[in-house]
C-alpha positions as CSV (number, residue, x, y, z in Angstrom):
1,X,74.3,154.2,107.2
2,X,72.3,152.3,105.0
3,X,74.7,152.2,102.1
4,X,77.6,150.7,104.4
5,X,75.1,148.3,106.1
6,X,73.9,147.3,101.7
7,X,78.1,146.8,101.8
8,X,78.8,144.8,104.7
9,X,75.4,142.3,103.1
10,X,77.1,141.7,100.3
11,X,80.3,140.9,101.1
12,X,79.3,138.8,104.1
13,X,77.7,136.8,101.0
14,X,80.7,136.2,99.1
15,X,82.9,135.5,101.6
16,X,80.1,133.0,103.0
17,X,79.7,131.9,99.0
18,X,83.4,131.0,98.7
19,X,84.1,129.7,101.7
20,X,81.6,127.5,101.2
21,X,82.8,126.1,97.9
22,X,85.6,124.6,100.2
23,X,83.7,124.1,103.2
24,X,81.0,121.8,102.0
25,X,82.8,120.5,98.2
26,X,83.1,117.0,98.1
27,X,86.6,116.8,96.6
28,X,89.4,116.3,98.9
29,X,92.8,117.8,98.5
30,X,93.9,114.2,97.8
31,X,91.4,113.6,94.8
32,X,92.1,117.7,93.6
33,X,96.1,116.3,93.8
34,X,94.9,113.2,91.7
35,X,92.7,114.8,89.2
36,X,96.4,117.0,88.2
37,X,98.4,114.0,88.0
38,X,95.7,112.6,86.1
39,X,96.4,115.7,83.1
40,X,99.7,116.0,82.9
41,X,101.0,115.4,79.7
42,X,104.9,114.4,80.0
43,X,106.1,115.8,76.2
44,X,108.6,113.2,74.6
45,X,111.6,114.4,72.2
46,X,110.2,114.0,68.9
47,X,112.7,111.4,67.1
48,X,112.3,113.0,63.7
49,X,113.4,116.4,62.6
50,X,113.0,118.1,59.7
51,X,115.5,120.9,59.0
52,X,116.2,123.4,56.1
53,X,119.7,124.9,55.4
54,X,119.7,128.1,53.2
55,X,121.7,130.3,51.4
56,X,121.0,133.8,49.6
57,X,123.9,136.0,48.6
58,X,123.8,139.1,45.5
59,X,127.3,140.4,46.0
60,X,128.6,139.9,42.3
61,X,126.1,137.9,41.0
62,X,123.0,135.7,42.1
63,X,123.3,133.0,44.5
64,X,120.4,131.2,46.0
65,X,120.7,127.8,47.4
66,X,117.9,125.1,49.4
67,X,119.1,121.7,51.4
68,X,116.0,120.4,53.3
69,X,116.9,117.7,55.6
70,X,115.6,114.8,57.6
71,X,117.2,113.6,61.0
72,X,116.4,110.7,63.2
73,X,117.4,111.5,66.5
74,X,119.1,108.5,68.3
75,X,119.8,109.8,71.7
76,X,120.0,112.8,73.1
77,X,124.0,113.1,72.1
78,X,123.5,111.3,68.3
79,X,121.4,111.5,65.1
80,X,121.7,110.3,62.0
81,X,120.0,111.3,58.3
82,X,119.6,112.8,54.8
83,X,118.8,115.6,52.7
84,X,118.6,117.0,49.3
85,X,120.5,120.4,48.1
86,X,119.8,122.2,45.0
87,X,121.7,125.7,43.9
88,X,121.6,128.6,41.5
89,X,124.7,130.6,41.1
90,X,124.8,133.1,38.0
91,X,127.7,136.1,37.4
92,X,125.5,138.1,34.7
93,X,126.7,137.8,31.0
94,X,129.5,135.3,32.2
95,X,128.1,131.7,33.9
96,X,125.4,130.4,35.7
97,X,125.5,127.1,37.9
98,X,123.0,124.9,38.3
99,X,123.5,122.3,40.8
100,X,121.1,119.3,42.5
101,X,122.1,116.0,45.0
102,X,121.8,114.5,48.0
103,X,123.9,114.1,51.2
104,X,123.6,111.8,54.2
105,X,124.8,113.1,57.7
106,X,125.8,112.0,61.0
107,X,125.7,114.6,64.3
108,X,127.0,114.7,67.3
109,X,126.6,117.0,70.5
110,X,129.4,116.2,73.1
111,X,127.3,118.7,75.4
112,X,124.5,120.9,74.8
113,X,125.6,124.2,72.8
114,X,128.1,122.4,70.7
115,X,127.7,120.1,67.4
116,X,129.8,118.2,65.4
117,X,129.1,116.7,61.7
118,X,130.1,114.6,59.6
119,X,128.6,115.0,56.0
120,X,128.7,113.1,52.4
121,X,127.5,115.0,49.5
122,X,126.9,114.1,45.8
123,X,125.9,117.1,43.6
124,X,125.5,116.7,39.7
125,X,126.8,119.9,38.4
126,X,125.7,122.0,35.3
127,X,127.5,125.0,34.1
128,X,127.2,127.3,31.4
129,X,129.4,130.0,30.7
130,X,128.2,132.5,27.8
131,X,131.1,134.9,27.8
132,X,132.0,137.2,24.9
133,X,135.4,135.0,24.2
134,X,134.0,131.3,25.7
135,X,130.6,129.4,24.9
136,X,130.7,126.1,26.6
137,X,128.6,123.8,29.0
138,X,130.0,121.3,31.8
139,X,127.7,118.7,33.5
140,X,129.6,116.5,36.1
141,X,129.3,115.3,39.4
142,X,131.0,116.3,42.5
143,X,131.8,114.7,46.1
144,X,132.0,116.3,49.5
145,X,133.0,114.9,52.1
146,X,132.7,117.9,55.4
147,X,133.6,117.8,59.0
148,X,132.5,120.4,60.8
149,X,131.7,122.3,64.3
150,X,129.0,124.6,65.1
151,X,127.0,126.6,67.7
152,X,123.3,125.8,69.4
153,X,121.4,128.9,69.5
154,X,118.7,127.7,70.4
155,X,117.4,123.8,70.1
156,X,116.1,124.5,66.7
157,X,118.6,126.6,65.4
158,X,122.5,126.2,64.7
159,X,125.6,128.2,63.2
160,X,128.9,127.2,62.0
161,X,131.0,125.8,59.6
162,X,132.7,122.8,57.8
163,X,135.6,122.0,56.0
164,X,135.3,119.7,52.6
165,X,137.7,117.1,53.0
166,X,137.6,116.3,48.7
167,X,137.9,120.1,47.6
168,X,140.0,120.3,44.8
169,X,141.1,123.9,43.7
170,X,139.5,124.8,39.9
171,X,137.4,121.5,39.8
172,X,135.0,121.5,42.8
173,X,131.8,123.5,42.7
174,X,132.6,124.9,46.2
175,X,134.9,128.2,46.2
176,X,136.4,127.4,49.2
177,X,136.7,124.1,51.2
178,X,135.7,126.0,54.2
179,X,132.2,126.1,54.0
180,X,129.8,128.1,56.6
181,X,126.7,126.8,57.5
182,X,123.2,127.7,59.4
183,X,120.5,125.0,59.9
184,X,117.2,126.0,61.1
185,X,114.8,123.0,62.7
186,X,111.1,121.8,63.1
């Protein structure tokens, strides 16, 4: 008996205690309404955004390539913007390729998951081919000009590919002017 009456004591108190925090508080549901809107913090789209292509492949040889970028985002639909590439490519005992440039770009999202580019690349190219029956080197520059289509993973992340409007079979640096493409950004 006295153990249920020690029970019924204390919670009388707490429900007296925090009814009592409402009862007798001098903030109103209008100022506790007030004091929220106050704290919000509305989040704007950052305008800049910095985003890294990459490329890592070891099927017949070594190929490791880098294009950081940096976008200015003009609506929600456009941005514009630059980068920088650099590439390794090596085929043990044959060539290697060395290869460094920049590109500007131009996007476009006609809706959300979708986006389009347009890209313009110039990459001075370095290659050295040490073969039993050929010694030589070749430095020249190369142009790019891509269109391409891809897929929104996510906001930050994007898959596809483009097609290189200035490949020339035997000359360009690309194998292929189908190039695919993922672009991860920050």
């Amino acid at each position: 008996m006295n153990n249920q009456l020690s029970v019924f004591k204390i919670t009388l108190c707490l429900f007296l205690f925090i009814s009592s925090t409402y009862v007798f508080s001098q903030t109103s549901k209008d100022n506790i309404t007030q004091k929220v809107a106050d704290t919000t913090v509305i989040k704007k789209p950052e305008k800049l955004k910095f985003g890294c292509g990459f490329g890592l492949n070891f099927v017949g040889g070594t190929n490791i390539s880098v294009s950081p970028n940096l976008t200015h985002t003009i609506s929600d639909k456009i941005a514009v913007g630059g980068g920088l590439q650099g590439s390794y490519a090596a085929i043990k005992n044959l060539q290697n390729t060395t290869t460094f440039g920049a590109n500007v770009l131009g996007r476009y999202n006609p809706v959300k998951k979708i986006t389009t580019l347009l890209e313009f690349s110039e990459l001075r190219v370095s290659t050295k081919k040490d073969s039993p029956t050929e010694k030589s080197t070749y430095n020249y520059w190369d142009s790019a000009l891509f269109v391409g289509a891809g897929y929104n993973v996510t906001s930050k992340i994007s898959f596809g590919a483009k097609y290189n409007f200035l490949y020339k079979e035997g000359k360009s640096v690309y194998t292929s002017p189908v190039i695919p493409f993922v672009n991860i950004s920050f």
